[in-house]
MMTF fields as JSON, N, C-alpha, C and O atoms, coordinates in Angstrom:
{
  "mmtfVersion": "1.0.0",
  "mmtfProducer": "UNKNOWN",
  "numBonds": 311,
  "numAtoms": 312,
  "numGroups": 78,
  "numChains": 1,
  "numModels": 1,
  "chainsPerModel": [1],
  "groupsPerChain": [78],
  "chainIdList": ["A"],
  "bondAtomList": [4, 2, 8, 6, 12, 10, 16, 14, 20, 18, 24, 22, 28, 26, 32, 30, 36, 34, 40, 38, 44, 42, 48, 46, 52, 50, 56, 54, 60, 58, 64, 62, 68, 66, 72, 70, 76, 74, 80, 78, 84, 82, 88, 86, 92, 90, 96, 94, 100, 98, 104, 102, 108, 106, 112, 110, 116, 114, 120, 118, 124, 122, 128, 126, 132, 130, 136, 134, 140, 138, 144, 142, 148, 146, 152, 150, 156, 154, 160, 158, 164, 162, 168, 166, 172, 170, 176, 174, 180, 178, 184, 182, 188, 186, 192, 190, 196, 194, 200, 198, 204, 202, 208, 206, 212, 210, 216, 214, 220, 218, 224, 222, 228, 226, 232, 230, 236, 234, 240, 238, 244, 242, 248, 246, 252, 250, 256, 254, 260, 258, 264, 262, 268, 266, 272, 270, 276, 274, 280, 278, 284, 282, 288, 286, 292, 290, 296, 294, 300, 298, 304, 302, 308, 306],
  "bondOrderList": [1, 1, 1, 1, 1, 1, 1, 1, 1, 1, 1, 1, 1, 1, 1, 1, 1, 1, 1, 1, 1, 1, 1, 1, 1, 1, 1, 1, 1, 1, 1, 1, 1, 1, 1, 1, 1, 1, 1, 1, 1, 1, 1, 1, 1, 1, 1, 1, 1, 1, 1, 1, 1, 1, 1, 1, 1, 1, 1, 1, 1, 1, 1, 1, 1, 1, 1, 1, 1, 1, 1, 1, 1, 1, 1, 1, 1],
  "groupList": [{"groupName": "UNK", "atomNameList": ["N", "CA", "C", "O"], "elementList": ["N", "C", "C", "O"], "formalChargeList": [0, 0, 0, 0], "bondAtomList": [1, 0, 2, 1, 3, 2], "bondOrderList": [1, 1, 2], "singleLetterCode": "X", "chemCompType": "L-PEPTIDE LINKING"}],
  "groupTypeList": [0, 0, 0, 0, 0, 0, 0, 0, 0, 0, 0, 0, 0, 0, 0, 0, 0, 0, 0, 0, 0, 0, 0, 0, 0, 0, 0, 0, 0, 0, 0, 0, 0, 0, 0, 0, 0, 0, 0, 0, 0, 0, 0, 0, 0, 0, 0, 0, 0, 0, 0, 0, 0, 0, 0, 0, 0, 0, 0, 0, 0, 0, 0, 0, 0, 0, 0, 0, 0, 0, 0, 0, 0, 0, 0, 0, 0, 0],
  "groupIdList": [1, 2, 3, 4, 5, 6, 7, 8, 9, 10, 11, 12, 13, 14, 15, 16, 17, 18, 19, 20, 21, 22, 23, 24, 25, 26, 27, 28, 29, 30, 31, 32, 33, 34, 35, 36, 37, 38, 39, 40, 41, 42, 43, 44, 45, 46, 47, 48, 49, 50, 51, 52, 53, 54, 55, 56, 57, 58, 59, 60, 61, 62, 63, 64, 65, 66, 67, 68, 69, 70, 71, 72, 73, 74, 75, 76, 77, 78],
  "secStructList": [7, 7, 7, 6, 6, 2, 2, 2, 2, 2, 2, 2, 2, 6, 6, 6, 1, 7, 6, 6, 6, 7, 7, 1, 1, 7, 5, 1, 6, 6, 6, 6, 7, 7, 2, 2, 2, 2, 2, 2, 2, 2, 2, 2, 2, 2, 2, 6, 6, 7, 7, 7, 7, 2, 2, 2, 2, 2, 6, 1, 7, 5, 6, 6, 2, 2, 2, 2, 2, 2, 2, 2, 2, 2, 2, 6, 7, 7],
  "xCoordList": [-49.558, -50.602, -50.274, -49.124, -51.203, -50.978, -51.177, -52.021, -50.387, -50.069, -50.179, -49.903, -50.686, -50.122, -48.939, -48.753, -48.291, -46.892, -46.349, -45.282, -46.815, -45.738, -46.326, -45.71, -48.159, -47.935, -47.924, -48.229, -47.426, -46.593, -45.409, -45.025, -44.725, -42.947, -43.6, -43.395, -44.191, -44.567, -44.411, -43.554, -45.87, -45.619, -44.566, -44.576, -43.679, -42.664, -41.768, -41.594, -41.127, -40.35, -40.858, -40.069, -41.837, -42.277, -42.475, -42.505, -42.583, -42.438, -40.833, -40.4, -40.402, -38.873, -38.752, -38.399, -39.222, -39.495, -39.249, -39.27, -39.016, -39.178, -40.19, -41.163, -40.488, -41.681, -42.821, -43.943, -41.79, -42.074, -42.369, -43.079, -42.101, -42.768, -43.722, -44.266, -44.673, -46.214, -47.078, -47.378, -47.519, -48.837, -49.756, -49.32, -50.842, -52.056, -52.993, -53.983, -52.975, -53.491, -52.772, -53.345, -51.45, -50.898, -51.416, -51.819, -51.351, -51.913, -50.849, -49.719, -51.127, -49.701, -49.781, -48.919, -51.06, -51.036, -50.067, -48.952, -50.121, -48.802, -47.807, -46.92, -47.552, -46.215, -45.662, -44.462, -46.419, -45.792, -46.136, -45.375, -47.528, -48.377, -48.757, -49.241, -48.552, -49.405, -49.633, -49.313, -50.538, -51.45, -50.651, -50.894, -49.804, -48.875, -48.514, -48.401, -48.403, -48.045, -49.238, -49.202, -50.132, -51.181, -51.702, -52.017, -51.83, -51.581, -50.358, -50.368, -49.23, -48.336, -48.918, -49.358, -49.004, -49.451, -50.554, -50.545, -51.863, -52.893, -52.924, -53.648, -51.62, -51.649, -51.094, -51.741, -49.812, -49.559, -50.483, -50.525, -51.341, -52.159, -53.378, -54.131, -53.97, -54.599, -54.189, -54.972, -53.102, -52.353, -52.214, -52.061, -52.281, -52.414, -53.849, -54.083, -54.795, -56.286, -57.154, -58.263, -56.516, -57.486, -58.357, -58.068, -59.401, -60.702, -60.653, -61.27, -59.893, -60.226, -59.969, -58.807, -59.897, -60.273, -59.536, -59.337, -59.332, -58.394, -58.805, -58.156, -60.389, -61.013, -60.875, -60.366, -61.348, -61.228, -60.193, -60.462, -58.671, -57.653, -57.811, -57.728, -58.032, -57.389, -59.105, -59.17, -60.117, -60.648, -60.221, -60.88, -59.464, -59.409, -58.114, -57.829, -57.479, -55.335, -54.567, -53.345, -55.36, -54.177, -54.016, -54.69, -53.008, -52.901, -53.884, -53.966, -54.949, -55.876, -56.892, -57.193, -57.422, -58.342, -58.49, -59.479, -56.649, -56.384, -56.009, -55.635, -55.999, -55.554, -57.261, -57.448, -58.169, -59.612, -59.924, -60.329, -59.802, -60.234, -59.072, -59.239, -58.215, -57.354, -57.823, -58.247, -57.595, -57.785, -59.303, -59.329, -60.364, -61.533, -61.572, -61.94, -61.215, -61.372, -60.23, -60.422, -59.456, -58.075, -59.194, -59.673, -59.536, -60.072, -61.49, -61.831, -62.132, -63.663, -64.213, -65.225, -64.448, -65.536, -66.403, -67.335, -65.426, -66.401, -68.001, -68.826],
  "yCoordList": [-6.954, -7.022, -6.026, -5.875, -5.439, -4.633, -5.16, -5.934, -4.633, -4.729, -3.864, -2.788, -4.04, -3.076, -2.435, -1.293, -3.298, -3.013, -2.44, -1.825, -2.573, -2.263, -0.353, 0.686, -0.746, 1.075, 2.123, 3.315, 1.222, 2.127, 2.252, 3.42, 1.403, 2.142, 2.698, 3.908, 2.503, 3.802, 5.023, 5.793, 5.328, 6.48, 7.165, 8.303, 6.132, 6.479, 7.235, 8.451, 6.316, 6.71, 8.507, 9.45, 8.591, 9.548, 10.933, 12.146, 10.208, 11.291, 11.62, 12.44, 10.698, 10.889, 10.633, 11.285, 9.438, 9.104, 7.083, 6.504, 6.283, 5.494, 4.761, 5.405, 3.999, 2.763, 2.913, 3.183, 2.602, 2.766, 4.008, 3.985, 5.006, 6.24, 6.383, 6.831, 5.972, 5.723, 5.072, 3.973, 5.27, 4.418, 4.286, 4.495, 4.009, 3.608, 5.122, 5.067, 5.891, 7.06, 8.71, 9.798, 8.395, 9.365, 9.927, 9.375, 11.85, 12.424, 12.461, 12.93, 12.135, 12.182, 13.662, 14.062, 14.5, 16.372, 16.454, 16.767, 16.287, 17.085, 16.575, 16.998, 15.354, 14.378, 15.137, 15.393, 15.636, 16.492, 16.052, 16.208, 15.418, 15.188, 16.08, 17.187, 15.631, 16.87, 15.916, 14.755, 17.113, 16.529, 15.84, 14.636, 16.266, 15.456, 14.059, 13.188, 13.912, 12.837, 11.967, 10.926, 12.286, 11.796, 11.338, 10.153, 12.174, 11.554, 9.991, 8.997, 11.012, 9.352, 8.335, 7.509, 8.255, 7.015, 6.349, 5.118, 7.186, 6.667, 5.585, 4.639, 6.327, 5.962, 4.328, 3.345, 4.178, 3.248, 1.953, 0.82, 2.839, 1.125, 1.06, 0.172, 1.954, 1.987, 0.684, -0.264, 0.642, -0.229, -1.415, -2.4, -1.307, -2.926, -3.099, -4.256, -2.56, -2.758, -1.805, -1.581, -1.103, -0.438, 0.569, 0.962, 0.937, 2.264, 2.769, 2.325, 3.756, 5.253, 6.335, 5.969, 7.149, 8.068, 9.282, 9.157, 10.123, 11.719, 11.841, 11.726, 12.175, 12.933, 11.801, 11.959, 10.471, 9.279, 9.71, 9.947, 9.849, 9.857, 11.235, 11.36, 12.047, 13.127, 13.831, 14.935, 12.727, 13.306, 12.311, 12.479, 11.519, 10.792, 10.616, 9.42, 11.107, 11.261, 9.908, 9.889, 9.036, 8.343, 7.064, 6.704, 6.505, 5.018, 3.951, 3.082, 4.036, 2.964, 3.125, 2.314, 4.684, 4.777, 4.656, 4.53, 4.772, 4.456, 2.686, 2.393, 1.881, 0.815, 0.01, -0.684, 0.491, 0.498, 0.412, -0.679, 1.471, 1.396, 0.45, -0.547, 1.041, 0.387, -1.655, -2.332, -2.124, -3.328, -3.785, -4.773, -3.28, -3.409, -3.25, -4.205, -2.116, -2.161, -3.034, -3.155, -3.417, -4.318, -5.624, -5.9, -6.062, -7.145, -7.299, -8.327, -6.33, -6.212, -6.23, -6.706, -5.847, -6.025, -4.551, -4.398, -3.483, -2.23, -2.208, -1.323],
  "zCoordList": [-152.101, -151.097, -149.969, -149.558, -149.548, -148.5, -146.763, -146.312, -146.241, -144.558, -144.13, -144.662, -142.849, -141.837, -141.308, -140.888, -141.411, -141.164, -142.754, -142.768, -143.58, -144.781, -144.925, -145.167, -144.553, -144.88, -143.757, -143.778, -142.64, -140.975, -142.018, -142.083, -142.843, -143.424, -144.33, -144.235, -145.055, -145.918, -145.676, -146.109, -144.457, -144.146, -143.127, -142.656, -142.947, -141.924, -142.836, -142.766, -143.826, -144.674, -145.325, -145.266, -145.717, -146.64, -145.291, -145.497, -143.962, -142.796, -142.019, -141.209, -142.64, -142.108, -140.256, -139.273, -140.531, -139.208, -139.343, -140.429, -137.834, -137.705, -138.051, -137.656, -138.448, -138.208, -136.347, -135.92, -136.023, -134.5, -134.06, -133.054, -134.421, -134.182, -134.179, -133.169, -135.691, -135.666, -134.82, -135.286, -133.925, -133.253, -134.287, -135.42, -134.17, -134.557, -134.305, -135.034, -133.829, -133.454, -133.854, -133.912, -134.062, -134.482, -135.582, -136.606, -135.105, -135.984, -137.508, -137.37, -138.402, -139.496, -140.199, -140.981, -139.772, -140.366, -139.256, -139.673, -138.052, -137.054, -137.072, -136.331, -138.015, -138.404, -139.338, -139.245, -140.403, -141.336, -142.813, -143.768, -142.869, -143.706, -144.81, -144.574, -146.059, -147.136, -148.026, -148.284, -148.554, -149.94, -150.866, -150.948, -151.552, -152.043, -151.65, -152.513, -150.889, -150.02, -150.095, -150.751, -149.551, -149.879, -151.223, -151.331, -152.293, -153.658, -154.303, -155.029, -153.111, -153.806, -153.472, -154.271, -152.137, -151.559, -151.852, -151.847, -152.205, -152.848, -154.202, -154.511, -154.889, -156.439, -155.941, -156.301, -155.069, -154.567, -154.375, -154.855, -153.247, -152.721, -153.524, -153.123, -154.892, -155.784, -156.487, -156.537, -156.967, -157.374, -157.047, -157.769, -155.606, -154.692, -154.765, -154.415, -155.023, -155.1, -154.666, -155.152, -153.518, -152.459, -153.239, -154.369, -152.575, -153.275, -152.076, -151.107, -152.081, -151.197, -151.507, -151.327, -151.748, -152.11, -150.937, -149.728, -151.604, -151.02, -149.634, -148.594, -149.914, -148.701, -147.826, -146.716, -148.282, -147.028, -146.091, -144.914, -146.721, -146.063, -145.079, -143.858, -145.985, -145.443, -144.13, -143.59, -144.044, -143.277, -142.122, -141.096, -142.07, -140.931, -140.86, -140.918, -140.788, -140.82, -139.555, -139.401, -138.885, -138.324, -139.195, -140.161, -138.635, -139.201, -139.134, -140.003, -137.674, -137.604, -138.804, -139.68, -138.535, -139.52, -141.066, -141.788, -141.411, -142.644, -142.616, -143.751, -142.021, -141.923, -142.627, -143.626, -141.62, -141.546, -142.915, -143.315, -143.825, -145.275, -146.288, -146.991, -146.068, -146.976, -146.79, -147.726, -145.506, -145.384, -145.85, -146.583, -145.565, -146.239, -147.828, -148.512, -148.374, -149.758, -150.702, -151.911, -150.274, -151.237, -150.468, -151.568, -150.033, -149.95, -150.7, -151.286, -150.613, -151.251, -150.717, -151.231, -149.163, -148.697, -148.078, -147.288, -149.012, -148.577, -149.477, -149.248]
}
């Protein structure tokens, strides 16, 4: 099941960064974000349920806005 808190370590880990580093607003392209990255992680919470899709992510790069889809679609209610 997915959290909030589990995919702030996600992308902490995969940014080489703290947990706590991430706000909710942080840009993660000026964190040190790539496509790749983006692919892992997708396949990931694909896996936990979620439907989003590349561009979702990558047109809206912080944590809230990815929190936003991911929590809507693993639940079903997009």
């Amino acid at each position: 099941m997915l959290t909030l808190d589990g995919v702030r370590t996600q992308l902490a880990e995969r940014l080489h960064l703290e947990p706590a580093e991430l706000t909710d607003d942080t840009d993660l392209f000026a964190e040190g974000l790539d496509s790749v990255t983006i692919v892992d992680l997708l396949e990931d919470w694909r896996g936990s349920g979620a439907e989003v899709s590349f561009a979702d992510l990558a047109e809206r790069p912080t944590l809230r806005a990815w929190w936003d889809l991911l929590a809507r679609t693993a639940t079903g209610d997009a």
